[in-house]
KOLZA-95970 format. One record per residue (C-alpha): chain; x, y, z. Coordinates in pm, whole numbers, plus 32768, in hexadecimal, padded with zeros to 4 digits. Layout:
// residues N
  chain    c1    c2    c3
      A     X     Y     Z
...
This chain:
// residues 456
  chain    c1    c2    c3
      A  8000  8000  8000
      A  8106  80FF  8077
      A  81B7  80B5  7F17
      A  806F  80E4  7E4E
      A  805B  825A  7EF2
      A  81E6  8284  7ED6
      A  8170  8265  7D40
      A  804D  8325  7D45
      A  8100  843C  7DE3
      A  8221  8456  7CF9
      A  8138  844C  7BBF
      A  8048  856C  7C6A
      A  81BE  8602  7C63
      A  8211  85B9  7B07
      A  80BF  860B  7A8A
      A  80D7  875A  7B83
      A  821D  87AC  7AB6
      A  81CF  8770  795B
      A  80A4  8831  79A0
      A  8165  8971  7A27
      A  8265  8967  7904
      A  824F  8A57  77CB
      A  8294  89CE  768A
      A  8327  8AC2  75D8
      A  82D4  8B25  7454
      A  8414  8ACB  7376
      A  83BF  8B38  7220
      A  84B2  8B5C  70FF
      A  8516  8C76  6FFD
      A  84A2  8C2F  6EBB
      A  84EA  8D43  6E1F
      A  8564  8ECB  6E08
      A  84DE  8FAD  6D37
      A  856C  90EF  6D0D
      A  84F3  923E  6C4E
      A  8531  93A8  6BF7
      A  86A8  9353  6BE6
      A  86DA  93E1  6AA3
      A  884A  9440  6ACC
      A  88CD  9373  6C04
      A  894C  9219  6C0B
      A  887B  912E  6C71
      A  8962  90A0  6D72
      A  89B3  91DD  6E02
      A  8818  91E8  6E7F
      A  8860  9043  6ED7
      A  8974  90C1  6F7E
      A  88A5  91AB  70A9
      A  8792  908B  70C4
      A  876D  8FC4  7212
      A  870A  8EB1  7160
      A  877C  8DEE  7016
      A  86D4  8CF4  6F26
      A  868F  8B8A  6FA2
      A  86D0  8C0F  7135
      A  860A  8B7B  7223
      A  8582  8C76  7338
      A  848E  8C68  7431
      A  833F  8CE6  73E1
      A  8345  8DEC  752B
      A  848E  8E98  74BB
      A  8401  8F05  736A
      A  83AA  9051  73AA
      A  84EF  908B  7466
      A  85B7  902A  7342
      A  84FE  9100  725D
      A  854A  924B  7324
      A  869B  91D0  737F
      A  869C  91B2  71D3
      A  85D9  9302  719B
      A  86C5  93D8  7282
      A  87FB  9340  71DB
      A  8788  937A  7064
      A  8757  9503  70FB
      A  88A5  9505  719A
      A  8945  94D1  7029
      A  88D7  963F  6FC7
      A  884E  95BC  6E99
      A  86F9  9594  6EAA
      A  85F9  968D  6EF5
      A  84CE  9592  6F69
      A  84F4  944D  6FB4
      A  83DA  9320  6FD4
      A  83E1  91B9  7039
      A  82D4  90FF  6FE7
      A  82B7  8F87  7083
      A  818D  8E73  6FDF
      A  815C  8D35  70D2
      A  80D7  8C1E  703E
      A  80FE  8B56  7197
      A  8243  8AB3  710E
      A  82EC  8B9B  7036
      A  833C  8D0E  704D
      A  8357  8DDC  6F2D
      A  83EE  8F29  6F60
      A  83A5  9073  6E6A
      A  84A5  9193  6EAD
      A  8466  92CC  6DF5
      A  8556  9402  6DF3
      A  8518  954C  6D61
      A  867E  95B0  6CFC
      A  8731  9710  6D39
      A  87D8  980E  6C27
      A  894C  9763  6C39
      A  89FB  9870  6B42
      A  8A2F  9A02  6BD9
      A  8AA3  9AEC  6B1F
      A  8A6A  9C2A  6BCF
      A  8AFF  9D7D  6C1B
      A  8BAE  9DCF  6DA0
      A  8B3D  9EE4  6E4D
      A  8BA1  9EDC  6FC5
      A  8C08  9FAC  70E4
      A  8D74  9F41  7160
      A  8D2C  9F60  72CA
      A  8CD7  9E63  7391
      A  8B85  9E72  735A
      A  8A70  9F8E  7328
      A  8A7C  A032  74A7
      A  8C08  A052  748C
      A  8BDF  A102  7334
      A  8AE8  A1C6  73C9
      A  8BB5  A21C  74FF
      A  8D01  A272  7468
      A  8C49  A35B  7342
      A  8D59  A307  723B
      A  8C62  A311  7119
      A  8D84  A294  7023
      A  8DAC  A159  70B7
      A  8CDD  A08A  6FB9
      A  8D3E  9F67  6EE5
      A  8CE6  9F45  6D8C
      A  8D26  9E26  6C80
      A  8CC0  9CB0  6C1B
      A  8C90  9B8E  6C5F
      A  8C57  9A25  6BB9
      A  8B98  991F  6C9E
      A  8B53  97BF  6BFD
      A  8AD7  96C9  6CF4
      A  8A6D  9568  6CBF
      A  8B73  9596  6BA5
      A  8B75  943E  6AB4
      A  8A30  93DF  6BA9
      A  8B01  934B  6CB6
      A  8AED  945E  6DAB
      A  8C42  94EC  6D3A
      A  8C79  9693  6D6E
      A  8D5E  975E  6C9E
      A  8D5D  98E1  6CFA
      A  8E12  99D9  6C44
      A  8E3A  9B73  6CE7
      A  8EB6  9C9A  6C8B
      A  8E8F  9D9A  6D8A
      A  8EC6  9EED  6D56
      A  8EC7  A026  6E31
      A  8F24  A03D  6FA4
      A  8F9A  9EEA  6FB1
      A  9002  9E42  6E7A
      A  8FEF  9CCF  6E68
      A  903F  9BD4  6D60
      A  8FE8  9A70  6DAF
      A  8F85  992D  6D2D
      A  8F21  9800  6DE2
      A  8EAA  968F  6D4E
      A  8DF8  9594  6E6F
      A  8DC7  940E  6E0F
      A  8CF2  9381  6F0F
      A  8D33  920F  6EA5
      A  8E40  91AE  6DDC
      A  8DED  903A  6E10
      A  8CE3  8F38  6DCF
      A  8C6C  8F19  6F3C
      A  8C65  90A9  6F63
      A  8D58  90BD  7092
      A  8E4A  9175  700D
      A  8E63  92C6  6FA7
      A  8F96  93F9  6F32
      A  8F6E  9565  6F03
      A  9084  964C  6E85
      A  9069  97CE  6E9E
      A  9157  9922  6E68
      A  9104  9A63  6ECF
      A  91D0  9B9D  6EC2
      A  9163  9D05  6F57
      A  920F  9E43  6F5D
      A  91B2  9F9E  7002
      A  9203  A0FA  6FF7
      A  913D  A12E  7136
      A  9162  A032  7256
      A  9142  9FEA  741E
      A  92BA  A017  748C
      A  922B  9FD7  7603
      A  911B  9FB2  76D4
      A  90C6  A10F  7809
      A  8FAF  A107  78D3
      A  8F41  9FCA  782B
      A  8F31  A0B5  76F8
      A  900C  A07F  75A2
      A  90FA  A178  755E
      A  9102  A1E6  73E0
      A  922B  A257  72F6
      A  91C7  A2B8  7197
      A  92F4  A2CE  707E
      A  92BF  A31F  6F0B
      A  9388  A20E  6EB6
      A  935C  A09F  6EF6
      A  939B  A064  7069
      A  9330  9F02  70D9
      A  9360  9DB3  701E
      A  930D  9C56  7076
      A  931D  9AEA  6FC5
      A  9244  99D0  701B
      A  9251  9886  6F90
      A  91B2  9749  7034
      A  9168  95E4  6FD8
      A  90AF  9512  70A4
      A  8FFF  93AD  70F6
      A  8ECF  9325  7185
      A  8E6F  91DC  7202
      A  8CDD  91A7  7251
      A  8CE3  909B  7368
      A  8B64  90A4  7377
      A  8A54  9135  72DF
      A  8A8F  929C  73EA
      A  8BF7  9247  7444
      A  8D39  92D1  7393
      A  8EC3  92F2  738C
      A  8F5F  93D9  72DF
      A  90BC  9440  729C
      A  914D  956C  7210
      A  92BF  95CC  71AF
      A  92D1  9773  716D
      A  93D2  9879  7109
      A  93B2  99DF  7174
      A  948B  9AF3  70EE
      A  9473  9C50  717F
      A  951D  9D8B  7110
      A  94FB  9F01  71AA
      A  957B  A02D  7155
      A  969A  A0C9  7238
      A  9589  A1C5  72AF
      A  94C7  A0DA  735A
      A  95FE  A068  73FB
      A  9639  A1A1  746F
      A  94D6  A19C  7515
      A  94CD  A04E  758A
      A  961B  9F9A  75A1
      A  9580  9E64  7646
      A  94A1  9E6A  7516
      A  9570  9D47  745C
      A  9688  9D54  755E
      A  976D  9E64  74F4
      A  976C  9DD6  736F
      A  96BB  9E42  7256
      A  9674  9CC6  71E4
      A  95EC  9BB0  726E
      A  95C6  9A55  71FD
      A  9525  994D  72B5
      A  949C  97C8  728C
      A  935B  9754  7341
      A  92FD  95DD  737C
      A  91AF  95C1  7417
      A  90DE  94A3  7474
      A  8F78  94BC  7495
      A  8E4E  93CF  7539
      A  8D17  9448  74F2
      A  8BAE  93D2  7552
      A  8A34  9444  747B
      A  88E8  93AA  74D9
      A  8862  9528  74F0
      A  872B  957E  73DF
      A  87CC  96B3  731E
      A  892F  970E  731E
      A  88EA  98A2  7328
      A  87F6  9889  7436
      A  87B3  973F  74ED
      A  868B  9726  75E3
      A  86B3  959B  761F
      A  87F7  94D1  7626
      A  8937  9506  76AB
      A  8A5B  959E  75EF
      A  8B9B  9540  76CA
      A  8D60  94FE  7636
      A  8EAB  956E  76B1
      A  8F8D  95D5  7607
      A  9112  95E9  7641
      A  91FB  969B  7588
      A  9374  96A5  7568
      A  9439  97F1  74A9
      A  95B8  97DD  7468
      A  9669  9930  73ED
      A  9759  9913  7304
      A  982C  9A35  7375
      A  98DE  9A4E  74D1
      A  9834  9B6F  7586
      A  96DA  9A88  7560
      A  96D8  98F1  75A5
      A  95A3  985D  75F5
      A  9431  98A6  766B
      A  9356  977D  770C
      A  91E3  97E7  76C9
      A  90D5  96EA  7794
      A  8F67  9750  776A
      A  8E2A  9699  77DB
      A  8CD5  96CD  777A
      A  8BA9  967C  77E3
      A  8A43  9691  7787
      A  88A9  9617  77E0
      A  8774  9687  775B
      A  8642  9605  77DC
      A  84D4  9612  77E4
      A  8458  95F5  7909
      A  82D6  9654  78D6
      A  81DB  96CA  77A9
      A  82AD  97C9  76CF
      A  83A6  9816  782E
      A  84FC  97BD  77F5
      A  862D  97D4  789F
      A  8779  97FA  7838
      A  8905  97EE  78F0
      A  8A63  9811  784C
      A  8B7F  97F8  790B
      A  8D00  981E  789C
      A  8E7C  9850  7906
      A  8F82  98BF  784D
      A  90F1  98A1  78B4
      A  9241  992D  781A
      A  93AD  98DA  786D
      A  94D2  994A  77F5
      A  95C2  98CF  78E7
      A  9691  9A0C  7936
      A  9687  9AB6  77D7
      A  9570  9BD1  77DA
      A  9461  9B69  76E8
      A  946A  9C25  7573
      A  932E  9D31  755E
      A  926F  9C90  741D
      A  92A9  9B2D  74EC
      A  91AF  9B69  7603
      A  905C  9AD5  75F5
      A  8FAA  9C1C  7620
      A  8E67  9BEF  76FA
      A  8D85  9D14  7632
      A  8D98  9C6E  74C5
      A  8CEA  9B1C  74A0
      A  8CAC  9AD4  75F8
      A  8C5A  9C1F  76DB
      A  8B5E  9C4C  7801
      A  8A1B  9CFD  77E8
      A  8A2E  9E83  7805
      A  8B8C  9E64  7807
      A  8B6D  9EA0  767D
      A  8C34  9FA8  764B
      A  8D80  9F4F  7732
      A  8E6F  9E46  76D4
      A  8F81  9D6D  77D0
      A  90B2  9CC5  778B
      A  90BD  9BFC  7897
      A  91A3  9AAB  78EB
      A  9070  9A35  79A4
      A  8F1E  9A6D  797E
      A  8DF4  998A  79EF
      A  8C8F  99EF  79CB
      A  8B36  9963  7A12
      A  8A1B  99FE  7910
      A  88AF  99B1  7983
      A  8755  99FF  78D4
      A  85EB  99AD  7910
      A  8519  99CD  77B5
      A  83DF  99D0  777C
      A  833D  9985  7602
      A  823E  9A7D  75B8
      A  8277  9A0F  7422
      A  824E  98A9  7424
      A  82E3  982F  72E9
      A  824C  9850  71C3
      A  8247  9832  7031
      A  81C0  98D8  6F43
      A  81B0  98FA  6DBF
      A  8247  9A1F  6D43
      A  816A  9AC3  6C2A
      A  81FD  9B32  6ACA
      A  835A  9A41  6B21
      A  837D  9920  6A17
      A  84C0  98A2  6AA6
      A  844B  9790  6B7F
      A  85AF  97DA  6C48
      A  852D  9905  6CA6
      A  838C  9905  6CCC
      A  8383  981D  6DEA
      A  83C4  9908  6F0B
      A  83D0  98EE  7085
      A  83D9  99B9  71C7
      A  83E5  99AD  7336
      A  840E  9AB9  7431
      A  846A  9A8C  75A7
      A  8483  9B9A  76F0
      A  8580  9B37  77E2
      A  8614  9BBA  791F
      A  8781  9B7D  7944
      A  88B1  9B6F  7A54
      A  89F6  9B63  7A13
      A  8B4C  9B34  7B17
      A  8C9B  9AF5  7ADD
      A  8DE1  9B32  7B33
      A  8F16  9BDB  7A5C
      A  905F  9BB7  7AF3
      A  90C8  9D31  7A95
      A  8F64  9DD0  7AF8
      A  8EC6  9CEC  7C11
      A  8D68  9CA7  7C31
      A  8C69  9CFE  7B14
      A  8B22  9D0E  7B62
      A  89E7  9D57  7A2F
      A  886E  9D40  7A46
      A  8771  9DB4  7955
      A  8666  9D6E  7860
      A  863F  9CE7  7732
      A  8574  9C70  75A6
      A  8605  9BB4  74B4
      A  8568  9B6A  736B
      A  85C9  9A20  72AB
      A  85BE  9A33  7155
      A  85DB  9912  7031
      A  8748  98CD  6F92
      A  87A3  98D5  70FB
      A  87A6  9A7A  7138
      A  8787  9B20  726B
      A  8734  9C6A  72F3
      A  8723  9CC7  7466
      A  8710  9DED  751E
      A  8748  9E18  769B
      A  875C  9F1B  77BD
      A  8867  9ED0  789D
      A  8901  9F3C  79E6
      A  8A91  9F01  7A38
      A  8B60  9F2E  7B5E
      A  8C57  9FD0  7AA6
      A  8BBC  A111  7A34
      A  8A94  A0D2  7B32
      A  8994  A160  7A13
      A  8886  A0B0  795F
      A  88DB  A0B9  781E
      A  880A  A04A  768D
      A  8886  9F25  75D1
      A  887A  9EBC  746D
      A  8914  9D77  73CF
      A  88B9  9CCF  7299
      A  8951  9B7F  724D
      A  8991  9AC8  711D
      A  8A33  9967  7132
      A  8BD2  9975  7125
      A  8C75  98B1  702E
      A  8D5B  9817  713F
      A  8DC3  96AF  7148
      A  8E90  96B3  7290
């Protein structure tokens, strides 16, 4: 008897068990479909997807896959809209993407204030410091996501520069090179930095020149991971003036030459590379200079950044980037043009219009948005050009805080208010009042941001 119940009570077990367990859906990928691509590759779109022909997933992580899919096809920059359809036939999935491609070829004219940005032209009044010129843009060149950008910049700052990127130079799109050379030259130019304020000299002659070249290489570990290395030349040369006025400014000598080997990690799961609200955005980089001349030998640059967006209710988001930036030189004193200013690409909110040269700087930038335009598209009327019809918007208030700490200033310390309006092909225009604890005022903000051609 007491083995008869011993059985009974393992099989109410069993049967308890089974009962309690989910089967989950496997169901196959039959097949890809893929339209609008009427200029990329094929296998470039493959590429981005979280899923392949003949995979076998798990019928609860379709929809994850498909945004996962969606928000890499958008990180390429070359695609407008993007749409993932999925068909379930209870045993096979058929996917349907659908891209609405971008204008890859620019030819347009360049006309640009040289400051900084808009409040720093503003503040300094020096009307003539515009940039005129041209410049030649062809992305998703050959339809494999390739970029080749010609300038010629005229005016203030001249520039010269051409630049090729190959994403993937192999079969299993890993691997990728770029190569660029830049050259700029000034008759106007910052000797040094008082009061957190450039100092100007202005020559009729040609007082500033500097050579760039780079070539670099990038290694996509995953589908948001990526190593890169870069080998660069710099070449500086000043006029005797400038010397004169700074003699730290290339270390008593009116050249400088210098080779840069940098290694970068860098992590992407954000939604929009210009302006993220979800994802997190995060790589270090380090940095290592030699001079080729004895007054200058070396310069360690480390730098770590770090970013998350979030959403944490109905159109509220949250956002926090965080970085440190760290300069050595041992005991040599570092050249002028080989700082990493904080004020140019990276700057703190109503601190606009000042710039630091800092060996250390770390800095903790905080907002709180809220969307008041939710996205949206629209067809634009009397537009053919199907690059160029589909448009979309989005528009958020935020309230921001921003703290840091620069070794040559101390504590800095912004608050303010702000809108930013996001437009399609990835532009950006935000304006902001702002107070510092610099200038203790509350000062008005503009910015308008286009994406950088930058690789590294």
């Amino acid at each position: 008897m007491k083995k008869i119940i011993k059985i009974v009570f393992i099989a109410i077990l069993w049967f308890s068990f089974l009962g309690n367990t989910t089967v989950l859906a496997q169901l196959k990928v039959e097949v890809i479909n893929i339209s609008g691509n009427y200029k990329t590759k094929k296998n470039i779109i493959l590429r981005e997807l979280k899923f392949a022909e003949n995979d076998v997933i798990e019928e609860s992580n379709i929809k994850k896959l498909i945004e996962d899919s969606k928000r890499n096809l958008l990180l390429t920059g070359l695609f407008n809209i993007v749409e993932i359809e999925c068909k379930n036939n209870g045993t096979a999935l058929k996917f349907d993407v659908i891209v609405q491609e971008r204008w890859y070829l620019w030819l347009y004219p360049i006309l640009e204030v040289a400051d900084r940005n808009f409040d720093t032209y503003f503040f300094n009044k020096q009307w003539d410091r515009i940039n005129y010129g041209l410049s030649l843009e062809k992305h998703n060149f050959r339809g494999r996501n390739e970029l080749l950008h010609i300038k010629i910049r005229l005016g203030y700052k001249e520039q010269y520069s051409i630049y090729y990127n190959i994403p993937y130079v192999d079969l299993n799109k890993k691997h990728g090179l770029w190569f660029g050379i830049d050259y700029f030259r000034q008759k106007e130019m910052a000797y040094n930095i008082e009061n957190y304020l450039y100092n100007y000299f202005n020559s009729d002659n040609y007082i500033y020149q500097n050579g760039f070249a780079q070539a670099g290489y990038q290694y996509r570990i995953s589908y948001n991971l990526w190593i890169k290395a870069r080998f660069s030349f710099n070449s500086f040369n000043v006029s005797d003036t400038i010397l004169s006025l700074n003699p730290a400014y290339l270390e008593n000598s009116p050249d400088l030459i210098a080779g840069t080997f940098a290694l970068k990690l860098q992590f992407d799961n954000s939604d929009n590379k210009v302006y993220p609200v979800k994802g997190i955005k995060s790589y270090i980089l380090i940095e290592q200079t030699q001079g080729f001349d004895k007054d200058f030998k070396q310069l360690l640059n480390i730098r770590y950044n770090f970013q998350i967006h979030n959403q944490y209710a109905y159109r509220q988001f949250f956002s926090l980037e965080s970085e440190i930036n760290y300069l050595d030189a041992g005991y040599d004193k570092i050249p002028f043009p080989l700082y990493q200013p904080l004020g140019y690409e990276q700057y703190l909110r109503g601190f606009d219009n000042y710039v630091f040269n800092p060996d250390l700087y770390a800095f903790v930038k905080t907002s709180i948005k809220y969307e008041f335009l939710p996205y949206k598209e629209t067809t634009l009327p009397l537009i053919s050009l199907t690059q160029f019809n589909k448009f979309h918007y989005r528009g958020f208030i935020s309230a921001f805080l921003d703290f840091g700490y620069i070794s040559e200033y101390g504590n800095a310390l912004s608050a303010g208010l702000g809108m930013d309006i996001v437009f399609y092909y990835d532009r950006v225009f935000s304006s902001y009042i702002a107070w510092n604890n610099l200038n203790k005022k509350i000062g008005i903000f503009v910015q308008y941001k286009t994406p950088l051609i930058k690789q590294f």
